[in-house]
gemmi code that builds the backbone of each chain (N, CA, C; Angstrom):
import gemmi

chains = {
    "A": [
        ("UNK", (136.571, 124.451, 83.365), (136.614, 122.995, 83.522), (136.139, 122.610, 84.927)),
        ("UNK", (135.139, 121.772, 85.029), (134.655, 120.782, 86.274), (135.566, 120.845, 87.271)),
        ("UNK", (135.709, 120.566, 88.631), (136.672, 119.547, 89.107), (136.253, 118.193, 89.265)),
        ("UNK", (137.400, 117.024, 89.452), (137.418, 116.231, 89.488), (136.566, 115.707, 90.793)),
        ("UNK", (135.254, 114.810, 90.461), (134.598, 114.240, 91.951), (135.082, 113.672, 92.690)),
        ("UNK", (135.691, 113.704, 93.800), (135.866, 112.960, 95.198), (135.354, 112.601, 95.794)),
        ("UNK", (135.423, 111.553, 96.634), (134.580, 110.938, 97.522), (135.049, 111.689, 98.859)),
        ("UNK", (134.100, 112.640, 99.379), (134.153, 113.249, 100.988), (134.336, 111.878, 101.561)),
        ("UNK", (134.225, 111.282, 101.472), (134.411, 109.910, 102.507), (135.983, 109.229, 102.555)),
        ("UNK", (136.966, 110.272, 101.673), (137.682, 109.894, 101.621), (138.875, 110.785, 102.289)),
        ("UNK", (138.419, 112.194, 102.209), (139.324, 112.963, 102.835), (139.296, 113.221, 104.630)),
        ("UNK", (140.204, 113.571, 104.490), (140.794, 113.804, 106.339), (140.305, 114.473, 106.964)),
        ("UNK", (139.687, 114.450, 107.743), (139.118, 115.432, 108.544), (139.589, 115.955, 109.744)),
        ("UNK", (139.788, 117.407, 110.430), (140.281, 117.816, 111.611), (138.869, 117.298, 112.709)),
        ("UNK", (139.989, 116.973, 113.454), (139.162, 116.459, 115.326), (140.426, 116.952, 116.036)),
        ("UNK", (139.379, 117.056, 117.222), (139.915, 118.190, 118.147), (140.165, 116.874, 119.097)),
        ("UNK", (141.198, 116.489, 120.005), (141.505, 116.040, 121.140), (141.772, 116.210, 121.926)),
        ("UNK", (141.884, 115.602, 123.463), (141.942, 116.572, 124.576), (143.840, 115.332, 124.761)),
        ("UNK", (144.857, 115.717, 124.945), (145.948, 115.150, 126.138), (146.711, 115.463, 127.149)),
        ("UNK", (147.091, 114.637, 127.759), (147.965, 115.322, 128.910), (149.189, 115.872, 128.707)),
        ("UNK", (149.411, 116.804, 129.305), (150.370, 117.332, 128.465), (151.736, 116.944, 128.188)),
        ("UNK", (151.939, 116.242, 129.101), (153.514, 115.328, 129.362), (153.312, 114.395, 128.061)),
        ("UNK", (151.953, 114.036, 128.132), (152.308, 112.797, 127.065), (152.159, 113.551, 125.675)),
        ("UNK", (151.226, 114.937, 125.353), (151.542, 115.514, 124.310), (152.776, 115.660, 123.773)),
        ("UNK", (153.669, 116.636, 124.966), (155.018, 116.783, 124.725), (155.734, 115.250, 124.350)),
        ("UNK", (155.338, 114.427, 124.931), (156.465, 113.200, 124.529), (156.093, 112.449, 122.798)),
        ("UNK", (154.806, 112.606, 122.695), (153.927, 112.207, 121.956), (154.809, 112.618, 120.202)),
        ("UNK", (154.571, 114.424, 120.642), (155.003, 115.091, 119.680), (156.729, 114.746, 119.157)),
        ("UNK", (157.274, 114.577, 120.241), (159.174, 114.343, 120.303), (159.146, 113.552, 119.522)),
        ("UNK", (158.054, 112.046, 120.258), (158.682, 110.258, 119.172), (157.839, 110.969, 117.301)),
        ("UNK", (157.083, 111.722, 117.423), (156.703, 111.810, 116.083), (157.692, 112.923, 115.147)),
        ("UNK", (158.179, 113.516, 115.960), (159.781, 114.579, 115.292), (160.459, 113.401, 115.130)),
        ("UNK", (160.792, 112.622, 115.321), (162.043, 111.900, 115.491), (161.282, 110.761, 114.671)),
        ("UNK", (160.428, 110.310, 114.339), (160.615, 109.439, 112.853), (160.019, 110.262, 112.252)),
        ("UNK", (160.073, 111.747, 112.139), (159.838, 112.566, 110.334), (158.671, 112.090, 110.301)),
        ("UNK", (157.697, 112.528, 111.140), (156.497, 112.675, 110.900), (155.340, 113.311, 111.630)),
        ("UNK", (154.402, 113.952, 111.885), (153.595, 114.756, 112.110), (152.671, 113.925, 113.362)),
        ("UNK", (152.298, 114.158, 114.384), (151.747, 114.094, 115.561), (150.290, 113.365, 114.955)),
        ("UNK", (149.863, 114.108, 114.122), (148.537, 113.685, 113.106), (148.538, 112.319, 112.546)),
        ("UNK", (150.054, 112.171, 112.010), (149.954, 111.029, 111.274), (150.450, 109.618, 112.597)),
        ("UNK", (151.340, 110.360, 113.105), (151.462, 109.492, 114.200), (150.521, 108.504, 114.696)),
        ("UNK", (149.309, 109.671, 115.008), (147.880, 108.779, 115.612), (146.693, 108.089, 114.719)),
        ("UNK", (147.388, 108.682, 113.588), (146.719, 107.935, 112.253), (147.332, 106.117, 112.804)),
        ("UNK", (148.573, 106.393, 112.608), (149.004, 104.937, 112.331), (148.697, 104.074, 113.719)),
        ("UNK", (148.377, 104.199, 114.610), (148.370, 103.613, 115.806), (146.860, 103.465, 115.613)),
        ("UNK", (146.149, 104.097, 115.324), (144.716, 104.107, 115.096), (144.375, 102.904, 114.338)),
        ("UNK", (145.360, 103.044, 113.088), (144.949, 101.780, 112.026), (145.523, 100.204, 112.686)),
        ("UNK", (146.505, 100.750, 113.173), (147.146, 99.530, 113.704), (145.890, 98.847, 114.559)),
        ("UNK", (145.550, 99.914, 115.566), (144.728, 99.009, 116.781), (143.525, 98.857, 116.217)),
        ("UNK", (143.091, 99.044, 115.271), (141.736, 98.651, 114.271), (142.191, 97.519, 114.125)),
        ("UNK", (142.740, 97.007, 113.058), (143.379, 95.714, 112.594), (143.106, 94.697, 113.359)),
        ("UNK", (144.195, 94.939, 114.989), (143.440, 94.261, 115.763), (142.387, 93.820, 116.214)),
        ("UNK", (141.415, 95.069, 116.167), (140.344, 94.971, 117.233), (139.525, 93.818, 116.100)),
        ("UNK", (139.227, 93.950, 114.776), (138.189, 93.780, 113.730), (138.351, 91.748, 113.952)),
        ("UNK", (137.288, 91.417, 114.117), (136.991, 90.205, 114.458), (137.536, 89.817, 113.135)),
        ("UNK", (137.917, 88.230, 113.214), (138.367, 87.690, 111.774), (137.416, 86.977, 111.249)),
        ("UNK", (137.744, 86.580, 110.065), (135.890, 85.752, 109.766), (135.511, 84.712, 110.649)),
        ("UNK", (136.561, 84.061, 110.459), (136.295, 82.703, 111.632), (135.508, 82.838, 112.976)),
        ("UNK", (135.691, 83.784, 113.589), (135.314, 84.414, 114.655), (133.845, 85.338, 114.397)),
        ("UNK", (133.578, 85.281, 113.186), (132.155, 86.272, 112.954), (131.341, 85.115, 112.847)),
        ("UNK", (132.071, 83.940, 111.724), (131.409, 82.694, 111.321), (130.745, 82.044, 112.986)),
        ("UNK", (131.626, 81.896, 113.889), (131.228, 81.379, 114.988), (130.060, 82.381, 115.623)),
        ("UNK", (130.372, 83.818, 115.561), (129.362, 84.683, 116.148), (127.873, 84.699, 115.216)),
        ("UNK", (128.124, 84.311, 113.884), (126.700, 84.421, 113.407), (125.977, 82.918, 113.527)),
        ("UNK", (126.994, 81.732, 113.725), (126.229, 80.911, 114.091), (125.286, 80.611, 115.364)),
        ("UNK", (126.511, 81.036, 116.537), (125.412, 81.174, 117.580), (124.322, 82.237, 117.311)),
        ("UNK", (124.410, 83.288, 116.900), (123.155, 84.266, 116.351), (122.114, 83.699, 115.746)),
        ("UNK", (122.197, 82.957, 115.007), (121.165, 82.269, 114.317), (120.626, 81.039, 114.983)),
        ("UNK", (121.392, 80.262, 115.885), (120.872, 79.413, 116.988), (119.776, 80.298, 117.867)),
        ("UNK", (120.127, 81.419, 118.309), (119.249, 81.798, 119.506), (117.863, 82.369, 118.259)),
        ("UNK", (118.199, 82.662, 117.535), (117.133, 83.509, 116.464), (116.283, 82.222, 116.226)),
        ("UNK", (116.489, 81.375, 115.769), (115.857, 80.287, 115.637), (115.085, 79.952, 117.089)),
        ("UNK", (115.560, 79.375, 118.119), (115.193, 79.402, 118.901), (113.747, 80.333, 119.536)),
        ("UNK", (114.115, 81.508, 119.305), (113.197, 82.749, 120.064), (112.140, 82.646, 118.868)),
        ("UNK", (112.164, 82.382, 117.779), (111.186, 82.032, 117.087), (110.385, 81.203, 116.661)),
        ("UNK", (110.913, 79.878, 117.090), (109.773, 78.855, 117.236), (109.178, 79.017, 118.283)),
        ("UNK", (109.717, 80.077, 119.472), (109.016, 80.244, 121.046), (108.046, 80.875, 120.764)),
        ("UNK", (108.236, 82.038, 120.143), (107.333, 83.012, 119.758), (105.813, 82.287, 118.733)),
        ("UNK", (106.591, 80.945, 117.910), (105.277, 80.491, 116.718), (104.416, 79.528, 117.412)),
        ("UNK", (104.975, 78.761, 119.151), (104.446, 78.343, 119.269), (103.496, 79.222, 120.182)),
        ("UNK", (103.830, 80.475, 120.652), (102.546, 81.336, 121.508), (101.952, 82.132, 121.107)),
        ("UNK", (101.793, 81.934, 119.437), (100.709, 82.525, 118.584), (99.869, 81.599, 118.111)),
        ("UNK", (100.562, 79.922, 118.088), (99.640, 79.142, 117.815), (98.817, 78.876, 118.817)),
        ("UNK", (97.094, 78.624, 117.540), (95.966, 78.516, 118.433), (96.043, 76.879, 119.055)),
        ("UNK", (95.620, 77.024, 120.727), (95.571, 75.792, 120.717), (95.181, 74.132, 120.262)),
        ("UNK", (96.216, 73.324, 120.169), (95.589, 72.116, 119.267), (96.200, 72.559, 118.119)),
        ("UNK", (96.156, 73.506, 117.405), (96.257, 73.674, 115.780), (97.956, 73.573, 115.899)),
        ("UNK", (98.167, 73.505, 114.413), (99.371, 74.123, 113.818), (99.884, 75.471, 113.485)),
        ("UNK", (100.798, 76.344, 113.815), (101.546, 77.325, 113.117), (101.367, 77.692, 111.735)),
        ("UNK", (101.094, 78.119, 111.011), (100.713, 78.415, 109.178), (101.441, 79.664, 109.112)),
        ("UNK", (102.305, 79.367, 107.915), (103.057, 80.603, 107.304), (102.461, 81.052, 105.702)),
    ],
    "B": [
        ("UNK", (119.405, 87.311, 86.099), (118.548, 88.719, 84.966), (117.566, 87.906, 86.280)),
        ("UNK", (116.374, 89.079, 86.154), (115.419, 89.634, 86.611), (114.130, 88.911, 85.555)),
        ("UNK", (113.382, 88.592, 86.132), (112.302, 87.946, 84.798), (110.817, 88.328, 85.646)),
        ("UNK", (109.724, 88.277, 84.947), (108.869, 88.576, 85.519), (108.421, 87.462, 86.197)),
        ("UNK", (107.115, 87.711, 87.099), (106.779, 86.066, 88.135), (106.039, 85.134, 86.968)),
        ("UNK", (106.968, 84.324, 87.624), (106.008, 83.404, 86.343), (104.793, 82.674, 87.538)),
        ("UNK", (103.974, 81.603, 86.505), (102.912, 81.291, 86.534), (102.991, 80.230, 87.713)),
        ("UNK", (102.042, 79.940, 89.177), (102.713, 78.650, 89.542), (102.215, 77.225, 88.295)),
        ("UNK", (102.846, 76.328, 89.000), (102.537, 75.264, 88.162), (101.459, 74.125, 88.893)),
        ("UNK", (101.102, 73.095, 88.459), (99.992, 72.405, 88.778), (99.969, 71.812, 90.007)),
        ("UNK", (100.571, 72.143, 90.939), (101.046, 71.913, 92.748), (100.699, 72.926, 93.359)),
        ("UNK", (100.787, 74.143, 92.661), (100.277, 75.554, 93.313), (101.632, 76.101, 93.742)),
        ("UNK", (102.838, 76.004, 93.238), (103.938, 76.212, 93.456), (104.820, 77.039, 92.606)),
        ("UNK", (105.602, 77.278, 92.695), (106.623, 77.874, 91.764), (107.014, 77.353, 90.973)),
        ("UNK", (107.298, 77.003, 89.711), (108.567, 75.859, 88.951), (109.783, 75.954, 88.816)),
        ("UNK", (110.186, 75.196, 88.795), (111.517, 75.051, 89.010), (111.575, 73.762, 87.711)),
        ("UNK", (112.815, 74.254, 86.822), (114.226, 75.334, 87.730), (113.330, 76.090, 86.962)),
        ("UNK", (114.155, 77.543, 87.610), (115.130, 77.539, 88.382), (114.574, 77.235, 89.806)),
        ("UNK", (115.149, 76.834, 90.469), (114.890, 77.270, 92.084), (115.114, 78.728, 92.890)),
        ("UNK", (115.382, 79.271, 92.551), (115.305, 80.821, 92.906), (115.150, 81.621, 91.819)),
        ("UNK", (114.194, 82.205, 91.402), (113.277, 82.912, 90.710), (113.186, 84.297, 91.315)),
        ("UNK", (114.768, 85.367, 90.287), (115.481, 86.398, 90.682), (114.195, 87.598, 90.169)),
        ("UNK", (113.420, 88.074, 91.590), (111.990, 89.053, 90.482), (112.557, 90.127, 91.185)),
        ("UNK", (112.210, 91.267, 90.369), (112.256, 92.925, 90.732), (111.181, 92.902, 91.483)),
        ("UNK", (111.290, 94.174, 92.368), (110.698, 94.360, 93.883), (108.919, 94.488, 93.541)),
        ("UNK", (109.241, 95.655, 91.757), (108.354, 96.111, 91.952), (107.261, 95.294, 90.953)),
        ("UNK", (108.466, 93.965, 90.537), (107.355, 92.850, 89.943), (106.237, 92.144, 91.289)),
        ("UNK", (106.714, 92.222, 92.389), (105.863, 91.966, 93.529), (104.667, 92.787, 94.055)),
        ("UNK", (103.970, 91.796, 94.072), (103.576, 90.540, 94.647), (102.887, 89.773, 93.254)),
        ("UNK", (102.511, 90.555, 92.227), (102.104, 89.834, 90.978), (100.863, 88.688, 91.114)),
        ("UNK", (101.110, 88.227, 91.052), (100.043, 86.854, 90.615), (99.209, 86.054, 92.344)),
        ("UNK", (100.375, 87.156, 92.531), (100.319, 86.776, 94.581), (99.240, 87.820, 95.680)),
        ("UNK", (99.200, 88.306, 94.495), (98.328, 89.712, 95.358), (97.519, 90.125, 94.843)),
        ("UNK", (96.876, 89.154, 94.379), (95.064, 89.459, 93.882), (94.087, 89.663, 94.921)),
        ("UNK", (94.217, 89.141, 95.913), (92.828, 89.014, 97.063), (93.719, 90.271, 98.175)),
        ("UNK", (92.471, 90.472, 98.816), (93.329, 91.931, 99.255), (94.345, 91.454, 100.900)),
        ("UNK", (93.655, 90.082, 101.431), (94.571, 90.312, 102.291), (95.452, 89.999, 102.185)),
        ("UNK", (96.048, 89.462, 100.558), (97.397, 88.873, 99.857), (98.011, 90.514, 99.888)),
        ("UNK", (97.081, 91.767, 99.635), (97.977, 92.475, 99.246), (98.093, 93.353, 100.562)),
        ("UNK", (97.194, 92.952, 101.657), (97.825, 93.537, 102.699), (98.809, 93.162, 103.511)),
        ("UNK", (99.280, 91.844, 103.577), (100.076, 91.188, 103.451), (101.465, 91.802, 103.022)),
        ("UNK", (101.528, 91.456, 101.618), (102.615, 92.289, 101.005), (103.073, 93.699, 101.206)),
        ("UNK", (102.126, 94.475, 101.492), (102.778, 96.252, 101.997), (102.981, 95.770, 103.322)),
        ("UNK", (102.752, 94.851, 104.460), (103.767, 95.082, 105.496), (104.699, 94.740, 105.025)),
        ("UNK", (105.271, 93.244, 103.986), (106.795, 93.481, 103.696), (107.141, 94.531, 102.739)),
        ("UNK", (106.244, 95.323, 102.140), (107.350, 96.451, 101.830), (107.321, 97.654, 102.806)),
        ("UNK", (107.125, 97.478, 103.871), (107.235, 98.452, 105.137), (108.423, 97.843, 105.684)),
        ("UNK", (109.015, 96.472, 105.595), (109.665, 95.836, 106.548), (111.131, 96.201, 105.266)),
        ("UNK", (110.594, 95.960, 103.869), (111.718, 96.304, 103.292), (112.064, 97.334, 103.259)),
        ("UNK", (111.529, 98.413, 103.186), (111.879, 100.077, 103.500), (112.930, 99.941, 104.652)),
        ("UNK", (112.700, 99.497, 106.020), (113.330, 99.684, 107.120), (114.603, 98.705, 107.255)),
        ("UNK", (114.578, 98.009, 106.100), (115.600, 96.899, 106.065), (116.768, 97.972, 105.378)),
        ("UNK", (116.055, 98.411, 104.502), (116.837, 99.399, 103.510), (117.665, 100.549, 104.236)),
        ("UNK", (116.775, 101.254, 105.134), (117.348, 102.235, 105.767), (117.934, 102.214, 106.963)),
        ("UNK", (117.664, 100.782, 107.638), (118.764, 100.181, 108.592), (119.910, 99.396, 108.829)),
        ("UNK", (119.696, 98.575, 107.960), (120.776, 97.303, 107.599), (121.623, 97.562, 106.159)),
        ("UNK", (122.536, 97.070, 105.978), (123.289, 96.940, 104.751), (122.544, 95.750, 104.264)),
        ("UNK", (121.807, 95.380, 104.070), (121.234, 93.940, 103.747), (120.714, 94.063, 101.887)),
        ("UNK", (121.757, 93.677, 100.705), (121.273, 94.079, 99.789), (120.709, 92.937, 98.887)),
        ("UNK", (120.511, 91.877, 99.711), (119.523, 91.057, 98.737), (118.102, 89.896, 99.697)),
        ("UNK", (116.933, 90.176, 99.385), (116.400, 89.039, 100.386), (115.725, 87.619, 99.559)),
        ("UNK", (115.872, 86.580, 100.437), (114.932, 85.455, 99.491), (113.400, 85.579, 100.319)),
        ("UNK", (112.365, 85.464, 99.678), (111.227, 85.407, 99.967), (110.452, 83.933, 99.702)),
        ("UNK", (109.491, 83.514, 100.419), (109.187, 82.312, 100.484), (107.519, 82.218, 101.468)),
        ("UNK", (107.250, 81.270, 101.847), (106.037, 81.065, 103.223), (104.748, 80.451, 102.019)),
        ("UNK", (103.838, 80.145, 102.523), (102.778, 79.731, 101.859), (102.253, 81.094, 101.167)),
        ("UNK", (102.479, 82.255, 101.448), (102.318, 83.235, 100.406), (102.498, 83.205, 99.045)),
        ("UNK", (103.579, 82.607, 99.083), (104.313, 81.937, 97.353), (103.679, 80.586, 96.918)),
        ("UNK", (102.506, 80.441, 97.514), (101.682, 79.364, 96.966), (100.155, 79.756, 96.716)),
        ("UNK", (99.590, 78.667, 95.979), (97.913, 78.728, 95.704), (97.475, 78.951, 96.936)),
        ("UNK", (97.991, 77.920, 98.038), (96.906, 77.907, 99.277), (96.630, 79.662, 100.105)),
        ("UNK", (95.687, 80.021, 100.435), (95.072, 80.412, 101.218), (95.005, 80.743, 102.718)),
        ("UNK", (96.383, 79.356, 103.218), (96.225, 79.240, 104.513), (97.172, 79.810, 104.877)),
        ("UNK", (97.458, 81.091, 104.990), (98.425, 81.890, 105.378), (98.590, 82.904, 106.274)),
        ("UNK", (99.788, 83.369, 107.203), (99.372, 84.639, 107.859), (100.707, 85.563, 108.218)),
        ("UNK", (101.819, 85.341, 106.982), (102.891, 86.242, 106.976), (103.550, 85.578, 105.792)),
        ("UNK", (104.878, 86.278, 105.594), (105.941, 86.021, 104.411), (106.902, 85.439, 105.473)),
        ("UNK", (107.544, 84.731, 104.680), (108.880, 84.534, 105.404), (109.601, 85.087, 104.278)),
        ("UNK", (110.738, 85.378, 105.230), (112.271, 86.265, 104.552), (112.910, 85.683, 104.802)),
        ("UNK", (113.913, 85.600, 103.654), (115.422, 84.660, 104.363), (116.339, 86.003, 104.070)),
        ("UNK", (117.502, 86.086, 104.749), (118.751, 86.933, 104.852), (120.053, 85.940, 105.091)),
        ("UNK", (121.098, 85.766, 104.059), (122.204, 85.332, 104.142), (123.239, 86.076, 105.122)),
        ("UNK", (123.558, 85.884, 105.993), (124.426, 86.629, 106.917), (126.024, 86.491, 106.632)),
        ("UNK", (126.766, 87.051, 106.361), (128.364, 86.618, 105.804), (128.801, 87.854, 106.687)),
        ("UNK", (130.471, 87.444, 106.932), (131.107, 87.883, 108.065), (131.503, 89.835, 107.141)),
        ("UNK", (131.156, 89.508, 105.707), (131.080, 91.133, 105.207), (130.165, 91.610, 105.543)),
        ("UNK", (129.075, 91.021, 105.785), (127.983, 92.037, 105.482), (127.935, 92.403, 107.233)),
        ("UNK", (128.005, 91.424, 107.993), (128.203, 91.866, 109.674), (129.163, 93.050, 109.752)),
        ("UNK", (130.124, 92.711, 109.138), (131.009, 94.003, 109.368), (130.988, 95.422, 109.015)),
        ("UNK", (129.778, 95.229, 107.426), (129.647, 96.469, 107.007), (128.654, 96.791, 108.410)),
        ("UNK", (127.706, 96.095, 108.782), (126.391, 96.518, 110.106), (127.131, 97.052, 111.129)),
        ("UNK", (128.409, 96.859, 111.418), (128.910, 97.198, 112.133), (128.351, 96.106, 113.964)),
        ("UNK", (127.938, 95.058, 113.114), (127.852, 93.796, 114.432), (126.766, 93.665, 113.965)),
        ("UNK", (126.564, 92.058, 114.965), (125.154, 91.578, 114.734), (123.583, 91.729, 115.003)),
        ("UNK", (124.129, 93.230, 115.976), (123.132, 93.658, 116.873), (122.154, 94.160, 115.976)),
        ("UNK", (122.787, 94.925, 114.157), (121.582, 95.744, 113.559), (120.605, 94.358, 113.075)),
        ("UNK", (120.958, 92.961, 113.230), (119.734, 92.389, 112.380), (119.184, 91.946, 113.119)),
        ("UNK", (118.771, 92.485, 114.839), (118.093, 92.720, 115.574), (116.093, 93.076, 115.087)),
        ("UNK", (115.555, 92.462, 113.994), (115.088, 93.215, 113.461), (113.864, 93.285, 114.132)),
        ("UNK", (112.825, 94.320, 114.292), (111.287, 94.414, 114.366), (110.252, 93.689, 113.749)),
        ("UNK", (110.754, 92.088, 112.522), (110.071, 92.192, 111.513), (108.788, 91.114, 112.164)),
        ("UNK", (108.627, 90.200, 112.837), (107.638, 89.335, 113.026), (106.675, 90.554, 113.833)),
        ("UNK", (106.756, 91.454, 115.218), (106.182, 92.192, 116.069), (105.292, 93.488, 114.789)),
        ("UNK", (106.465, 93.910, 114.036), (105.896, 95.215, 113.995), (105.174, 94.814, 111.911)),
        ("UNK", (106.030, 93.978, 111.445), (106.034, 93.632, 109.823), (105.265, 92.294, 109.594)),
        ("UNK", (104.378, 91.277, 110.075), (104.431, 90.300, 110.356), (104.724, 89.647, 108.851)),
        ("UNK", (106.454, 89.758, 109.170), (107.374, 88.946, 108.227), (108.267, 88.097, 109.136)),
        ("UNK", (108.261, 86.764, 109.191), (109.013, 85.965, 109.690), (110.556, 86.072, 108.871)),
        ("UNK", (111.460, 86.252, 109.735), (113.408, 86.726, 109.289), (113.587, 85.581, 109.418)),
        ("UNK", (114.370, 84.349, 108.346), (115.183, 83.374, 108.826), (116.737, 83.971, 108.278)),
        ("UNK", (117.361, 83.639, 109.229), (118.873, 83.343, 109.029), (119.667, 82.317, 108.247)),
        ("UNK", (120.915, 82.457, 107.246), (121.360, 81.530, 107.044), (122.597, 81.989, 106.424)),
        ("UNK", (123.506, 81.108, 106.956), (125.014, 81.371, 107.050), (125.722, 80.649, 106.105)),
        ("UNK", (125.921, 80.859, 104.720), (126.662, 80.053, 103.642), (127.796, 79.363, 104.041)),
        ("UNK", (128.448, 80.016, 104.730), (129.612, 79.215, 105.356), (129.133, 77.981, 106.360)),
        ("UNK", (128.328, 78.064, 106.813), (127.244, 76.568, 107.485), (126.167, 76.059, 107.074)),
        ("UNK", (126.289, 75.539, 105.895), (124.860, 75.125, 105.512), (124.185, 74.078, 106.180)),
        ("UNK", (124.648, 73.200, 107.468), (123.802, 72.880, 108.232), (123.092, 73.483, 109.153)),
        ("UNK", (123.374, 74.706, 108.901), (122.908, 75.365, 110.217), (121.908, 76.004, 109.669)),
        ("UNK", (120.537, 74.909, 110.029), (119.083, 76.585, 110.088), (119.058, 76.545, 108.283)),
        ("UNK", (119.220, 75.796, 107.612), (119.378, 76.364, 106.193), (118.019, 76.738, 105.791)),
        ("UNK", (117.831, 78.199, 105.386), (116.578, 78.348, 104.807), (116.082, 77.623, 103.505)),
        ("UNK", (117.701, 77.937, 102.914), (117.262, 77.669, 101.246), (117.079, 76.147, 100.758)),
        ("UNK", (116.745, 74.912, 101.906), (115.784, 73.724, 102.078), (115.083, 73.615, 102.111)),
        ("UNK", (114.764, 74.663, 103.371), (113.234, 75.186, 103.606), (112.285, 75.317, 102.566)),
        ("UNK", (112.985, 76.518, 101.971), (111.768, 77.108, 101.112), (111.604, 75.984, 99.959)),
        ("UNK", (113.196, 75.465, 99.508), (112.750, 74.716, 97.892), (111.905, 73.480, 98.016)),
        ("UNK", (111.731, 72.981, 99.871), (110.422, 72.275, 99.991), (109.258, 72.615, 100.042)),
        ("UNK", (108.437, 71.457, 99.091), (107.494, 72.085, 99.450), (106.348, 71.573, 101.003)),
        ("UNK", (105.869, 73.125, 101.416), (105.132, 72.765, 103.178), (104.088, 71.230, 103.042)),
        ("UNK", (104.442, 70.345, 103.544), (103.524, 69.273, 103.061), (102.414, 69.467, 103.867)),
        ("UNK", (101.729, 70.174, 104.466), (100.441, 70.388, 105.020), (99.448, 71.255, 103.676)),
        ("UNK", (100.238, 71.729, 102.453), (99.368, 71.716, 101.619), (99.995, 71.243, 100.306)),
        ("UNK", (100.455, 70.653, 100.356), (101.392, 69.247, 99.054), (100.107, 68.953, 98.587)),
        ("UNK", (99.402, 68.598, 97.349), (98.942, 67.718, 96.658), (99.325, 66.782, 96.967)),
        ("UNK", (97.964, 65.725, 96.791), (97.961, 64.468, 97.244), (98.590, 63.249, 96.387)),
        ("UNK", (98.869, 64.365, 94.882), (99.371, 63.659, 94.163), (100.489, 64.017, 93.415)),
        ("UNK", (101.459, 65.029, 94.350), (102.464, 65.799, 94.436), (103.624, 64.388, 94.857)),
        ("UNK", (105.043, 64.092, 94.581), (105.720, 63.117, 94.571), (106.550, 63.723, 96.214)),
        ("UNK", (107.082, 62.840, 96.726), (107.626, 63.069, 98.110), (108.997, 63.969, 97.853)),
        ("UNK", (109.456, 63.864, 96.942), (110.907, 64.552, 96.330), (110.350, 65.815, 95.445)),
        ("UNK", (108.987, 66.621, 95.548), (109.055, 67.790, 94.789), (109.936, 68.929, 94.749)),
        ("UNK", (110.023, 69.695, 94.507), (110.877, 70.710, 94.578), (110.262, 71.562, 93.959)),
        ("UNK", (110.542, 73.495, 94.969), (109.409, 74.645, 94.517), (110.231, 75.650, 94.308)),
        ("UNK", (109.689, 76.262, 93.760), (110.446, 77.740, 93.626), (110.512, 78.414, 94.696)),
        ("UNK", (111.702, 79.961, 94.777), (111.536, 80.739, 95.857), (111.834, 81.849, 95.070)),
        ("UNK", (111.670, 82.768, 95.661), (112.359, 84.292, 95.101), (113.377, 84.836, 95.295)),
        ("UNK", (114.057, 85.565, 94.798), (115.351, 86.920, 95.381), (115.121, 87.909, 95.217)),
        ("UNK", (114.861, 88.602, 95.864), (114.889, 90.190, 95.648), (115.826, 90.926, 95.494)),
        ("UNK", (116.670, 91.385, 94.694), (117.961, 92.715, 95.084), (117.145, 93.949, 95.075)),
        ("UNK", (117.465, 94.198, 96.983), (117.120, 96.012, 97.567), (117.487, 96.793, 96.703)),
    ],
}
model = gemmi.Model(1)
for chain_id, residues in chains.items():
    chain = gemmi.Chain(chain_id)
    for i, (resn, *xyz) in enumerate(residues, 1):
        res = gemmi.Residue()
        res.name, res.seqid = resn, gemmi.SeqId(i, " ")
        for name, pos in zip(("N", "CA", "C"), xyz):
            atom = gemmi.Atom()
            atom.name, atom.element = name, gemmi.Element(name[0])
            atom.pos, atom.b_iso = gemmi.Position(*pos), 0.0
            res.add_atom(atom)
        chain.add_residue(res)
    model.add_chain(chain)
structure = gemmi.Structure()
structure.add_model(model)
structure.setup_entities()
């Protein structure tokens, strides 16, 4: 029988990190002490500070509008210093 | 659904409706790329779509410019790209639609943000038609076709 397909994009992968060691040792203690693994520890702090970091739409909405202001912009600059003089622009 | 290009109509235009006229990639350039610099034309945008493909998450484009007309007087495609705060995020920022396409594709990129349709709206743009080659006996309120492509 087959196995079942997985998505590699889904499983865990080992990475190597470098810490200090005081904070390893302390690191490792707070993750003994809520019953859980050093690994998963930095899993969850990882996801946490993602969450944060990830712009909200509102904030993309504002970033793609100015994006498209300057895009606009740099491109009528650009259509008017390809147009021949006197003439019009033609698309 | 996907339909083949249809015919323009007696303006030299697209008909409508629909107003976006959903064609497969490889129904392009069709009826558009008889004369050769129509079809040299068209392989820079499928050079520009290749690199759209293999750079951007960008999985649908509207196409438009006097290319999509009878006239003659032409000297690129325009592209439109809907920008939504998913598809930025899949790019991982706004920096990938940074694109090469007027310099290296001469395909003019417009932007347009569904969530602002005052802003920059392409899809006005195109369903007007360019009145520098309107028929003279074309009505002031026409309305033209455009295309969609799904990459």
């Amino acid at each position: 029988m087959s196995r079942p397909r997985t998505n590699p994009e889904k499983h865990k992968k080992n990475v190597a990190i470098t810490l200090d060691p005081v904070l390893l040792r302390n690191s490792r203690a707070l993750a003994a002490s809520r019953g859980t693994s050093l690994s998963q520890l930095l899993d969850d702090l990882l996801r946490e500070w993602m969450r944060g970091q990830s712009a909200s739409d509102a904030q993309l909405n504002e970033a793609i509008a100015n994006y498209i202001e300057i895009h606009e912009t740099r491109q009528e600059a650009k259509a008017r210093k390809i147009q021949p003089a006197g003439g019009e622009a033609t698309s | 659904m996907c339909v083949p290009l249809p015919s323009l109509n007696e303006y030299g235009f697209l008909p409508v409706p629909p107003i976006i006229h959903d064609v497969r990639l490889e129904d392009m350039p069709g009826c558009f790329g008889l004369r050769p610099r129509r079809r040299e034309i068209w392989s820079n945008c499928l050079s520009f779509i290749e690199w759209l493909r293999a750079n951007t998450p960008v999985t649908e484009i509207f196409v438009d410019g006097r290319f999509l007309s009878s006239s003659d007087d032409f000297s690129e495609v325009e592209m439109g790209i809907e920008l939504t705060p998913e598809l930025v995020r899949s790019a991982g920022g706004l920096d990938r639609f940074n694109v090469p396409s007027w310099d290296e594709f001469g395909v003019r990129v417009r932007y347009f943000a569904p969530d602002q349709p005052d802003l920059h709206n392409f899809h006005r743009a195109f369903s007007t038609p360019d009145p520098e080659i309107r028929l003279p006996n074309s009505s002031e309120g026409l309305l033209k076709g455009y295309i969609r492509i799904a990459l």
